[in-house]
C-alpha positions as CSV (number, residue, x, y, z in Angstrom):
1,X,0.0,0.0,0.0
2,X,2.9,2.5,1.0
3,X,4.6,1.4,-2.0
4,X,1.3,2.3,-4.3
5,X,1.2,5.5,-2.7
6,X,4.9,6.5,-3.1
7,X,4.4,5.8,-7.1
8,X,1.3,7.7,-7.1
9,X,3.0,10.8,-5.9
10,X,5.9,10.3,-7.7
11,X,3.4,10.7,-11.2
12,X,1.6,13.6,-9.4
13,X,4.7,15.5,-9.1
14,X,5.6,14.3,-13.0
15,X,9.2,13.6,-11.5
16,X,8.7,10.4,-13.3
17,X,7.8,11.7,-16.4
18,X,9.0,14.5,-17.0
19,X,12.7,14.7,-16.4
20,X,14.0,17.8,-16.5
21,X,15.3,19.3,-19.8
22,X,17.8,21.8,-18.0
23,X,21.4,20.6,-19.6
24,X,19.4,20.6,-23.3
25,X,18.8,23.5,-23.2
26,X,21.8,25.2,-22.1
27,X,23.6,22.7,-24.6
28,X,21.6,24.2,-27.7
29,X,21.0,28.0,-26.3
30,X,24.8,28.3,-25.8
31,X,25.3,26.3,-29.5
32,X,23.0,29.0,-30.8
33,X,25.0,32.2,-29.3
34,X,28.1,30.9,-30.5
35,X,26.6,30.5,-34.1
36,X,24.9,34.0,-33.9
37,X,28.0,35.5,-32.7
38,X,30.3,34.1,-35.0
39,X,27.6,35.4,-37.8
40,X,26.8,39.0,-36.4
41,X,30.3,39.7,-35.5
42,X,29.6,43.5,-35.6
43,X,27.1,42.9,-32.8
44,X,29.7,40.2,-31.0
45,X,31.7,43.4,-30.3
46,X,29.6,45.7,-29.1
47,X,28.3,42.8,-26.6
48,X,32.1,42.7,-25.7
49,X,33.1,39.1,-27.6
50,X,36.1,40.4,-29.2
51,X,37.0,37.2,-30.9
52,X,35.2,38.2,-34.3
53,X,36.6,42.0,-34.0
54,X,38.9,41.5,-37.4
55,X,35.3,41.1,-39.6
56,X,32.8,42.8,-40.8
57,X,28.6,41.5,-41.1
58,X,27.9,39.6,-44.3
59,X,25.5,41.9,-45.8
60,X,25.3,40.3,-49.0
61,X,21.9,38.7,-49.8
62,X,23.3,35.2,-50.1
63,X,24.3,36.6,-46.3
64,X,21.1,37.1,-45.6
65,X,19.8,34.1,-46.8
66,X,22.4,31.8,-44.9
67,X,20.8,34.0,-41.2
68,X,17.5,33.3,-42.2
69,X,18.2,29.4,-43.0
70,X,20.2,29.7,-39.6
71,X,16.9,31.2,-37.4
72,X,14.3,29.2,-38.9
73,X,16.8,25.9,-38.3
74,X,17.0,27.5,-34.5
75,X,13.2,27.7,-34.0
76,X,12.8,24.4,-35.2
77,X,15.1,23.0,-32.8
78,X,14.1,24.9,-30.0
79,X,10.7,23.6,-30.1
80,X,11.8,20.2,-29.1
81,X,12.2,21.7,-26.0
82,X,9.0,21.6,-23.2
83,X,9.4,24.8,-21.3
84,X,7.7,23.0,-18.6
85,X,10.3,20.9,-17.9
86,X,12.8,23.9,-17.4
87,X,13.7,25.9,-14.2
88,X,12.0,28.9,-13.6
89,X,15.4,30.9,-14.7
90,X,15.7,28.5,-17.9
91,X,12.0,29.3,-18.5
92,X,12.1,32.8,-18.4
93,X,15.3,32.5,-21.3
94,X,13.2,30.2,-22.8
95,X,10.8,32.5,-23.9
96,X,13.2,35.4,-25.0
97,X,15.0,33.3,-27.2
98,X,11.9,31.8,-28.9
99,X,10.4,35.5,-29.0
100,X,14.1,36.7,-30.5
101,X,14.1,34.0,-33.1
102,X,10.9,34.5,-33.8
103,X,11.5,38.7,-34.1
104,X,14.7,38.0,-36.7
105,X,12.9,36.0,-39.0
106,X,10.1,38.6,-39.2
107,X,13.1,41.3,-39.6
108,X,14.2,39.2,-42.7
109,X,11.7,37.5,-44.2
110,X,9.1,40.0,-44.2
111,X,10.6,43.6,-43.0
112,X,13.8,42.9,-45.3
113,X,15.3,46.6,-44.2
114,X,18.2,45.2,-46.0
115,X,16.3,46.0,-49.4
116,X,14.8,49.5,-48.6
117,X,17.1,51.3,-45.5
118,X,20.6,52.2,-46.9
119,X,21.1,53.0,-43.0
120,X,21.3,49.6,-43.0
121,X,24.8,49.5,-44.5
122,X,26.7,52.5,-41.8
123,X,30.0,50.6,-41.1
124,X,30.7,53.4,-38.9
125,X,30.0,52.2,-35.5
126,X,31.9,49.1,-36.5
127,X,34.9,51.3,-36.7
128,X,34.1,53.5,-33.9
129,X,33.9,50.2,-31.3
130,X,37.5,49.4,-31.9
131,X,38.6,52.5,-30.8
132,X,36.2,54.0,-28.2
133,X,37.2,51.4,-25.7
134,X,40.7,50.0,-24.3
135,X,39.8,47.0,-24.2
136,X,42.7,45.7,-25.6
137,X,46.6,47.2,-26.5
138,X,45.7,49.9,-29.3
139,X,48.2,47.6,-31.9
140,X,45.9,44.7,-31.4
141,X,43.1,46.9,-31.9
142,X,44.6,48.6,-35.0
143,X,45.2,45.3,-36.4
144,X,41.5,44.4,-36.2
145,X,40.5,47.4,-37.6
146,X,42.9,46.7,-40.6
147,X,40.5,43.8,-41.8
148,X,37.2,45.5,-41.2
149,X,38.4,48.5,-43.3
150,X,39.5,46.1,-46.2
151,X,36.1,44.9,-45.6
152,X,35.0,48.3,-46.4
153,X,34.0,47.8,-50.4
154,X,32.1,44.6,-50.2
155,X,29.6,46.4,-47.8
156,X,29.6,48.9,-49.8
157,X,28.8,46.4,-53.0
158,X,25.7,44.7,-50.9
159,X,24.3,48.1,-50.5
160,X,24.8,49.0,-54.5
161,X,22.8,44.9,-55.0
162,X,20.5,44.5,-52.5
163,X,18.8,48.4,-52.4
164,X,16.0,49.3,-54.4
165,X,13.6,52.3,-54.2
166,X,14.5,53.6,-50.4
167,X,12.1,56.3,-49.0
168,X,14.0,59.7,-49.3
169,X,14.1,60.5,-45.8
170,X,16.8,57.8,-45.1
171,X,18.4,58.0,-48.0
172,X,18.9,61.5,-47.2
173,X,19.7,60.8,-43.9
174,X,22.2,57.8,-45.3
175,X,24.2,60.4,-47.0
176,X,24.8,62.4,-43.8
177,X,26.2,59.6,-42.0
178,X,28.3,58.2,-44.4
179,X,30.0,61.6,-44.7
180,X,30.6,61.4,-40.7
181,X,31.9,57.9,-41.2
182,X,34.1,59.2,-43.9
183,X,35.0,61.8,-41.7
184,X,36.0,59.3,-39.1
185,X,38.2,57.2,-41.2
186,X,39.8,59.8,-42.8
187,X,40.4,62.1,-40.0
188,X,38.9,60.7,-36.6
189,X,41.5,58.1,-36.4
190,X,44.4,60.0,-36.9
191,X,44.6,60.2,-32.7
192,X,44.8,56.6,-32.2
193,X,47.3,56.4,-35.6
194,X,49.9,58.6,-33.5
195,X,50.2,56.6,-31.2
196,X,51.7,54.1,-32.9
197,X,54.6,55.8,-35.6
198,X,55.5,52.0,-36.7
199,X,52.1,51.2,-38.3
200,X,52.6,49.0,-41.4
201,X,51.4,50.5,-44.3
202,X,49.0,47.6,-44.8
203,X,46.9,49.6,-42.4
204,X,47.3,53.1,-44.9
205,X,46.2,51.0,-47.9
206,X,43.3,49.9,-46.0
207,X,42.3,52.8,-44.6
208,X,42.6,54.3,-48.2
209,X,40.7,51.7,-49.8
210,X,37.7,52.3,-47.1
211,X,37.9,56.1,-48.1
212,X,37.3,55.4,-51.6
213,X,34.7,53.0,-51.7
214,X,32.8,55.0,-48.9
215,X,32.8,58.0,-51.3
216,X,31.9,55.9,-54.2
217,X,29.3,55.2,-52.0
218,X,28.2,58.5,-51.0
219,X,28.2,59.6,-54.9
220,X,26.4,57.0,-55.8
221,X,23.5,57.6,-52.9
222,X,23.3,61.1,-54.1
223,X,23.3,60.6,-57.8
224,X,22.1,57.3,-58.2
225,X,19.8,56.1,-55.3
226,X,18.5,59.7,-54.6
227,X,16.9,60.7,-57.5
228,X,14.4,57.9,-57.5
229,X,14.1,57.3,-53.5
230,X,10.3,57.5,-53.8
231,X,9.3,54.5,-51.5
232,X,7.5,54.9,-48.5
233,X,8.5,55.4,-45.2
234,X,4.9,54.2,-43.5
235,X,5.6,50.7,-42.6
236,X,1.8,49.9,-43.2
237,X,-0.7,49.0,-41.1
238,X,0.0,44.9,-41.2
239,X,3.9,45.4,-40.9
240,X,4.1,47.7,-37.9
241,X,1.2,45.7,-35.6
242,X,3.7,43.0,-36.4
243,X,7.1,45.0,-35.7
244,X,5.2,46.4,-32.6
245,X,4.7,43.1,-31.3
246,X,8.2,41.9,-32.1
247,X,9.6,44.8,-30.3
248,X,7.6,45.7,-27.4
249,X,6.8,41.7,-26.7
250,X,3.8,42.9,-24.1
251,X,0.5,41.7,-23.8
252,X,-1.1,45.0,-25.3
253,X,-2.9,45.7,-28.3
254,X,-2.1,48.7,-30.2
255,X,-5.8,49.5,-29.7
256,X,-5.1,49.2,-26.1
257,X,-2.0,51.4,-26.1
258,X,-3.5,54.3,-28.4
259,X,-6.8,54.2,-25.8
260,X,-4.4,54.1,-22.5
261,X,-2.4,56.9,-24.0
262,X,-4.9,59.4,-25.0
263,X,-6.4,59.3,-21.1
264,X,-2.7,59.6,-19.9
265,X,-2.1,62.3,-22.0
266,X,-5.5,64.1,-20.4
267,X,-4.1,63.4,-17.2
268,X,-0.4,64.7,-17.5
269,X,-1.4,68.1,-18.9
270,X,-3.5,68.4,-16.2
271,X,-0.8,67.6,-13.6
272,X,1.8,69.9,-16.0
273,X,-0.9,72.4,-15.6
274,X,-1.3,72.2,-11.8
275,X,2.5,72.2,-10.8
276,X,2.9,75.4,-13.5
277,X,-0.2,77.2,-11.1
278,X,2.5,76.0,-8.4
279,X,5.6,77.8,-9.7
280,X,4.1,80.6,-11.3
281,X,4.7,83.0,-8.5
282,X,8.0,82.5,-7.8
283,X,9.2,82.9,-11.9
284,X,6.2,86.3,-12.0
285,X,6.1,87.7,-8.6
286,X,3.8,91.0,-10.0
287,X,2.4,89.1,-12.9
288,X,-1.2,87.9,-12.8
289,X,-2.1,84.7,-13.0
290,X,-3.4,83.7,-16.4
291,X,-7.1,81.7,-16.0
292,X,-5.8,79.1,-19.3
293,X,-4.2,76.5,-18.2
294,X,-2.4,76.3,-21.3
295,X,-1.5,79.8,-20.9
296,X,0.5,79.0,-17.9
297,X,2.2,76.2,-18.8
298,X,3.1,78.2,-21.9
299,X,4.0,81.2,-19.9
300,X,6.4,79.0,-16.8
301,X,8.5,76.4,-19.7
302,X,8.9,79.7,-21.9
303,X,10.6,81.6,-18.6
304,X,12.8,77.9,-17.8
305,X,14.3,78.2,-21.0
306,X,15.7,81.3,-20.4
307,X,18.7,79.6,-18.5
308,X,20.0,77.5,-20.9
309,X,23.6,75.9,-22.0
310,X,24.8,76.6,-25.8
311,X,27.4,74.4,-27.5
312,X,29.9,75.4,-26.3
313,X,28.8,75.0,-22.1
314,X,26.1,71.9,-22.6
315,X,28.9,69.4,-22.1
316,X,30.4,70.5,-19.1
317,X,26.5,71.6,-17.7
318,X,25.9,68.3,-18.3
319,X,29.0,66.8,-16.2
320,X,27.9,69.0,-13.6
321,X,24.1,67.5,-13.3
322,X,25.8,64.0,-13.5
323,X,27.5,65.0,-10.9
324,X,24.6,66.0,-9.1
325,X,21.7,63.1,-9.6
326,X,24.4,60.9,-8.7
327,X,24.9,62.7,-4.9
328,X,21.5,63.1,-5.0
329,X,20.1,59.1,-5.6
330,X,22.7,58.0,-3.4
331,X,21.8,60.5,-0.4
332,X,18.3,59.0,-0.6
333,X,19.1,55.7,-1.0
334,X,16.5,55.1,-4.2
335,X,18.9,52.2,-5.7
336,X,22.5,51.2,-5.4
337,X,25.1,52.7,-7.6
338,X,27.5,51.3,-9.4
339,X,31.0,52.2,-9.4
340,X,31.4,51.6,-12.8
341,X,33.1,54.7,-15.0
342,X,30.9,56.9,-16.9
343,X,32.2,59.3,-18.9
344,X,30.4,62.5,-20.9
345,X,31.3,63.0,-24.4
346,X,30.3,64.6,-27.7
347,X,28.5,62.3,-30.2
348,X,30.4,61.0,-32.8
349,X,29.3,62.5,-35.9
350,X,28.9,59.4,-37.5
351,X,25.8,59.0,-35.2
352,X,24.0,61.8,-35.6
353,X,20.4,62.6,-36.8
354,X,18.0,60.4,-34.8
355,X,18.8,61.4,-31.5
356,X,19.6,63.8,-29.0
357,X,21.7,62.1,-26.7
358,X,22.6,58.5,-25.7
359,X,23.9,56.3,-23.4
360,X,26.6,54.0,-24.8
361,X,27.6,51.2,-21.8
362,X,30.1,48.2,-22.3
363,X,28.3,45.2,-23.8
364,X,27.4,42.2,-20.9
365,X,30.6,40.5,-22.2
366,X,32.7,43.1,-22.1
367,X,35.9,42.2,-19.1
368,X,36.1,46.5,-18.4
369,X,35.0,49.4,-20.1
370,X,33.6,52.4,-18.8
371,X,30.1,54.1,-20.3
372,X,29.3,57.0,-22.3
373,X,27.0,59.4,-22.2
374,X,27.1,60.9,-25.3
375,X,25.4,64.4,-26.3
376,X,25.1,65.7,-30.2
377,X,25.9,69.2,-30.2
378,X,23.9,71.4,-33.0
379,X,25.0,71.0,-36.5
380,X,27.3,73.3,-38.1
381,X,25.0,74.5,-40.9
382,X,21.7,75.1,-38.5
383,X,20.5,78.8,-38.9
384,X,21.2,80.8,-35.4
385,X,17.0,80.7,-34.7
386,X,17.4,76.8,-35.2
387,X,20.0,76.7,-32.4
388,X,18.1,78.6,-30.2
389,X,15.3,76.9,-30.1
390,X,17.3,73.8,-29.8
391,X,18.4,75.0,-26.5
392,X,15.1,76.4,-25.5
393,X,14.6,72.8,-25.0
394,X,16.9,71.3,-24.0
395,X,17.4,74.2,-21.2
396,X,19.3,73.7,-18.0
397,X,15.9,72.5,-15.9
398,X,15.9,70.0,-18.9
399,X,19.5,69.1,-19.3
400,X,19.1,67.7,-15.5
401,X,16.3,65.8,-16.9
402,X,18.0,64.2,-19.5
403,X,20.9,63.8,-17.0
404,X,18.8,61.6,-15.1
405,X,17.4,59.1,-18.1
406,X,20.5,58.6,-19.9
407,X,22.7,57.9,-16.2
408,X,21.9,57.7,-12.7
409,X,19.5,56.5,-11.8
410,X,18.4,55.9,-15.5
411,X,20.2,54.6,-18.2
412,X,23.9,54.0,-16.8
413,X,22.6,52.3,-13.8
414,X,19.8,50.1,-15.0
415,X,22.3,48.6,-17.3
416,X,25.5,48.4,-14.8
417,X,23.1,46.8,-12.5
418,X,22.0,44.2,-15.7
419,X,25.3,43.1,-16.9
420,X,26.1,41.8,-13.3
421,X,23.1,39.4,-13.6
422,X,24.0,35.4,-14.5
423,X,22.3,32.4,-15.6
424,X,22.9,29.0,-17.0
425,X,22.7,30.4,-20.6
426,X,23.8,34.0,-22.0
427,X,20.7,34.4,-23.7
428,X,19.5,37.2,-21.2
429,X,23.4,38.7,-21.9
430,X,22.9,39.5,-25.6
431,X,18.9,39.9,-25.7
432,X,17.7,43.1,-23.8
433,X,14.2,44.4,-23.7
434,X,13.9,47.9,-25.0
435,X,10.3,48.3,-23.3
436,X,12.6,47.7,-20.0
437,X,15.4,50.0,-20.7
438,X,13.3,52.6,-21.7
439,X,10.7,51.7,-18.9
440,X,12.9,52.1,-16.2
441,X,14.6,55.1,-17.7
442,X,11.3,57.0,-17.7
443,X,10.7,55.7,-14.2
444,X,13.7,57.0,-12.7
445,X,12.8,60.7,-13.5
446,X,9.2,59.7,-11.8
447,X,11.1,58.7,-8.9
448,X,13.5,61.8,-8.8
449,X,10.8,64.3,-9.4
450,X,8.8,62.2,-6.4
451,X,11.4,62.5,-4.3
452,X,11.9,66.0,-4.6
453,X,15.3,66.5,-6.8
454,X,15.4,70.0,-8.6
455,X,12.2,71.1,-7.1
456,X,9.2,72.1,-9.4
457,X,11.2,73.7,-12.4
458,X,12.5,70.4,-12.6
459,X,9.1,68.7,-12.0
460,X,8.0,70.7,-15.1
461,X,10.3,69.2,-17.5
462,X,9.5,65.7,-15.9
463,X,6.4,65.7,-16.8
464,X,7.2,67.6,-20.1
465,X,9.3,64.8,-21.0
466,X,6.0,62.2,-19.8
467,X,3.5,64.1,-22.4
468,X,6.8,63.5,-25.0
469,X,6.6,59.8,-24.2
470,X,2.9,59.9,-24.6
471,X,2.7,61.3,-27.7
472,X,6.2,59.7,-29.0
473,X,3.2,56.3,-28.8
474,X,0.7,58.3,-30.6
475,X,2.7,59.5,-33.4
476,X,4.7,56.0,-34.1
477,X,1.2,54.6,-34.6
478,X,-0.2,57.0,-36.5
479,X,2.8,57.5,-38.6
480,X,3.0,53.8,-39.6
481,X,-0.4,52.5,-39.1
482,X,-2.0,55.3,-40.1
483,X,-1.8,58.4,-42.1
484,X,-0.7,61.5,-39.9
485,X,1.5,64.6,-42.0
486,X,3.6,66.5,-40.9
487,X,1.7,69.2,-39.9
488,X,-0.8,67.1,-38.1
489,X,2.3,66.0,-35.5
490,X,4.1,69.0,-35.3
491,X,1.0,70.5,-34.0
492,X,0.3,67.7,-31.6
493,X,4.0,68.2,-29.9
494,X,4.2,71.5,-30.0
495,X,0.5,72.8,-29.3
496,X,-0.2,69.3,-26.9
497,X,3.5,69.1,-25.6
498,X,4.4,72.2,-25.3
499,X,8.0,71.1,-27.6
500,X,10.0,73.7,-29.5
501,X,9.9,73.8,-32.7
502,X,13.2,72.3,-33.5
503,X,12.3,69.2,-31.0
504,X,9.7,68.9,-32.4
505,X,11.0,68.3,-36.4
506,X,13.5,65.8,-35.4
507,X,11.1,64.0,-33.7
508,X,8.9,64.0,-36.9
509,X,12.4,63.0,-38.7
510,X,12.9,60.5,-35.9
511,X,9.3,58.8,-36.7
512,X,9.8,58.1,-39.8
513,X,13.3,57.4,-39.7
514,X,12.0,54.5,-36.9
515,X,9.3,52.9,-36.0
516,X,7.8,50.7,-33.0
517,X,11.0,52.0,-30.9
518,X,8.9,55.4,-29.9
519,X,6.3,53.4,-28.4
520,X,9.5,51.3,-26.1
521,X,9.1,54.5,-23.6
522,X,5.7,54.7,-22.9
523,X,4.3,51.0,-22.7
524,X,8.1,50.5,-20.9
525,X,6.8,53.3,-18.3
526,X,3.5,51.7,-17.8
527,X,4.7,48.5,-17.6
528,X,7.2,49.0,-14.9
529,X,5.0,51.1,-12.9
530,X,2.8,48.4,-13.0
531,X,5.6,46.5,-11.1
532,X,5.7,48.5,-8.5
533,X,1.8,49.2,-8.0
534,X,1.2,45.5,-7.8
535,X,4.0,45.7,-5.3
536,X,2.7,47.9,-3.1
537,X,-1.2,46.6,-3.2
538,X,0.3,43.3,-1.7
539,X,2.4,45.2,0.6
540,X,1.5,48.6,1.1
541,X,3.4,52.0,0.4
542,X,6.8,51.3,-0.7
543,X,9.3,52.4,1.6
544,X,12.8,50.2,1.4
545,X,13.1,52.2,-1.9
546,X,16.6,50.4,-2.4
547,X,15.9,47.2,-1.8
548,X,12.8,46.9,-3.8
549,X,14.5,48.8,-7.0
550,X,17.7,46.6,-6.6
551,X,15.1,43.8,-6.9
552,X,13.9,44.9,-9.8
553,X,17.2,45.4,-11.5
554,X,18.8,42.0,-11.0
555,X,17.1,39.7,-13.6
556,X,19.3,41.4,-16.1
557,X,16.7,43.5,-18.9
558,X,14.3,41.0,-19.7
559,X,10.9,42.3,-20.9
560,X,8.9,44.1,-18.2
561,X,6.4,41.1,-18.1
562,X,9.1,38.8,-17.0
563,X,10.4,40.9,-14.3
564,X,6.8,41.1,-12.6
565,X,6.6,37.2,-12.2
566,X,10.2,36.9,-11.4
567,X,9.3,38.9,-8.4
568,X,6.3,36.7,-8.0
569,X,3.8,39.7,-8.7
């Protein structure tokens, strides 16, 4: 009878059954990084797998074919596999790796950028990501480099194959980066070159063979591709619900996200609103309190901009707000800080003319490596009114802002504290979640602005930056699901969200430039709030601030989703 019993709970259990499938697992996920790697080795870099560092991305089509063949293979194989039978860890990478897979076949079998995006085929960051970091003696690095510029003219013969028809806008915007890659080569690496006066001239000839086929390349883009770029840059309806899924890899609809951002939107101009009621009196002490709420919005962020940096004090204005939200988050204990080094720098030219600023940190493989925080200054050619407005925006109240989402306790920390996390399998290491970067980004200058830092003329460009977020959804949908001009969305940022006019055209550029990414920062906000409201309704107000964010940040940057069960929310 005992016996009976014992076999009966051994088959309730399923320890019988269903063994675990644990060591598979790791066995084919580590199989498949080494195969991706050894095929992106572009990518294997700036994860910090320097063992590919001497190549360049096969960006041929026969390329292309041999990655899809590669994914499809993958998924096949992976299916074999019963997610049941995995640990909860396993599990988890599990489900990124199948939702990767899945995401890179869509990219190439139906997206095919490759054909349409000559953005695609900007060898520049290869270049920059041998230099930028000392991760090994500059001679080994130099002698890397020396392959991936002889490398230079087949790229540049994929893109001349594989691209047909290209919407104008990044063709256009193609053109610009290749000159700052050109630039780079030609010019940039001079520094690095100095250092080492007995360079073979294998590395000259390469370097000259780069330049030239880089400018054949930028002729032919302007004279060739150019002329006819007429495609469009909509992704369509069917495309971006699919690209949007892929990217964002929640549980919402893009019915559901349009709906919850339209009431968010309501409610954030009202809070914008109230806290402008707040300040007004301090910034107009004998001026009379307008009765339009949009009046004194208008009225409060037009005064803020008055103190503002230019280009040639916005670097080291921003070194002193890094400076500052880093004193600041560690005074109130919100989150532990990483020692890790950051440094401010200027954006590299090559990278210019989709975003403001970034944070660049050292890939989850990396050994050492410090992050940067990189800013783009204004372009040389911009008229003097352009530049203004520019840093109307981006003013000093909002610099601190920006301090705050692209390092501490945003950007720079989120990801220190990721590439500390480890599991049986690296998929977590090389697949990030941009809902969660950008999530916790736009939470942290909730939680500085809750917590009091810069007071309300700081406030105001927090939530200032939360209508931006807002409408950053509203516009990626209705850009490339939709129909929505130019017009229509420069008047919804600037008359709804209060941007300047400048902001507000390279976010238009920025939209069609991209798409689903926009929408990472709000459904990323909502999602990790979410975290912390289902926190606190099982166990009240949060008030180890530290402990609960440290929580948070130590699955690594798995999709928001995962995070919440991980913390068995």
């Amino acid at each position: 009878m005992k016996r009976w019993t014992a076999w009966v709970l051994l088959l309730g259990a399923g320890c019988w059954w269903r063994p675990s499938q644990d060591a598979g697992f790791e066995t084919f996920a580590e199989t498949y990084v080494e195969e991706l790697l050894a095929m992106r080795p572009e990518w294997a870099t700036l994860l910090g797998d320097h063992r590919y560092d001497h190549r360049l991305d096969d960006y041929s089509s026969d390329g292309v074919d041999r990655d899809l063949a590669f994914q499809r293979r993958s998924l096949r194989r992976l299916e074999t596999i019963d997610p049941a039978r995995l640990s909860e860890v396993n599990r988890v990478d599990y489900r990124i790796l199948k939702a990767n897979i899945r995401s890179m076949i869509f990219r190439l079998e139906d997206l095919k950028e490759y054909r349409w995006n000559p953005m695609v085929y900007n060898v520049g960051s290869a270049v920059y990501s041998l230099v930028a970091r000392e991760f090994a003696p500059l001679p080994e690095r130099m002698a890397s480099l020396r392959k991936r510029l002889q490398a230079v003219p087949a790229v540049v013969a994929a893109a001349k194959a594989n691209l047909r028809n290209p919407p104008r806008i990044h063709t256009e915007t193609a053109i610009q980066q290749n000159q700052g890659t050109l630039r780079l080569i030609s010019e940039g690496l001079q520094p690095y070159l100095d250092r080492i006066p007995d360079l073979e001239e294998s590395f000259f000839r390469a370097r000259r063979q780069a330049v030239q086929a880089l400018e054949d390349y930028g002729r032919w883009l302007e004279e060739d591709l150019l002329p006819g770029a007429e495609g469009d840059f909509r992704l369509g309806e069917r495309l971006y619900r699919a690209k949007l899924r892929h990217t964002l890899e929640s549980d919402l609809s893009l019915e559901e996200i349009r709906e919850a951002a339209m009431q968010d939107l309501s409610r954030t101009r009202k809070d914008l609103a109230e806290t402008a009621r707040r300040l007004y009196p301090s910034l107009f002490p004998h001026g009379r309190l307008p009765q339009d709420p949009k009046s004194v919005v208008g009225e409060v962020l037009d005064k803020l901009a008055d103190s503002r940096p230019d280009n040639e004090t916005i670097v080291d204005k921003a070194r002193q707000s890094l400076d500052q939200v880093t004193r600041f988050t560690r005074e109130q204990e919100l989150v532990t800080v990483p020692e890790e080094p950051i440094r401010i720098i200027v954006m590299p030219e090559f990278q210019r003319g989709v975003a403001v600023a970034y944070c660049d940190s050292p890939g989850p493989l990396e050994t050492r490596g410090e992050t940067f925080y990189a800013i783009s200054p204004t372009p040389a050619d911009w008229p003097s009114d352009r530049v203004r407005s520019f840093f109307r925006e981006y003013n000093d109240h909002m610099l601190q802002e920006l301090t705050i989402h692209e390092s501490t306790p945003g950007h720079y920390l989120q990801i220190a504290h990721s590439n500390r996390f480890r599991a049986p399998t690296r998929i977590r290491a090389i697949f990030t979640s941009g809902t969660f970067v950008e999530g916790w980004a736009t939470y942290a200058e909730q939680l500085m602005a809750e917590k009091g830092y810069g007071g309300p003329a700081v406030k105001m460009q927090q939530l200032k930056m939360r209508l931006r977020l807002i409408i950053n959804a509203v516009i990626d949908q209705q850009v490339h699901a939709g129909s929505m001009s130019r017009q229509e969305a420069m008047d919804l940022m600037m008359n709804e969200g209060f941007q300047e006019e400048g902001e507000a055209a390279g976010k238009w550029r920025r939209a069609c430039l991209t798409s689903a990414q926009l929408s990472t920062y709000y459904v990323g906000n909502r999602e990790v709030n979410a975290i912390r409201e289902a926190y606190e309704a099982r166990h009240g107000p949060l008030k180890d601030f530290k402990a609960f964010h440290d929580k948070m940040l130590s699955f690594g940057s798995p999709a928001p989703k995962y995070v919440r069960e991980l913390m068995d929310l």
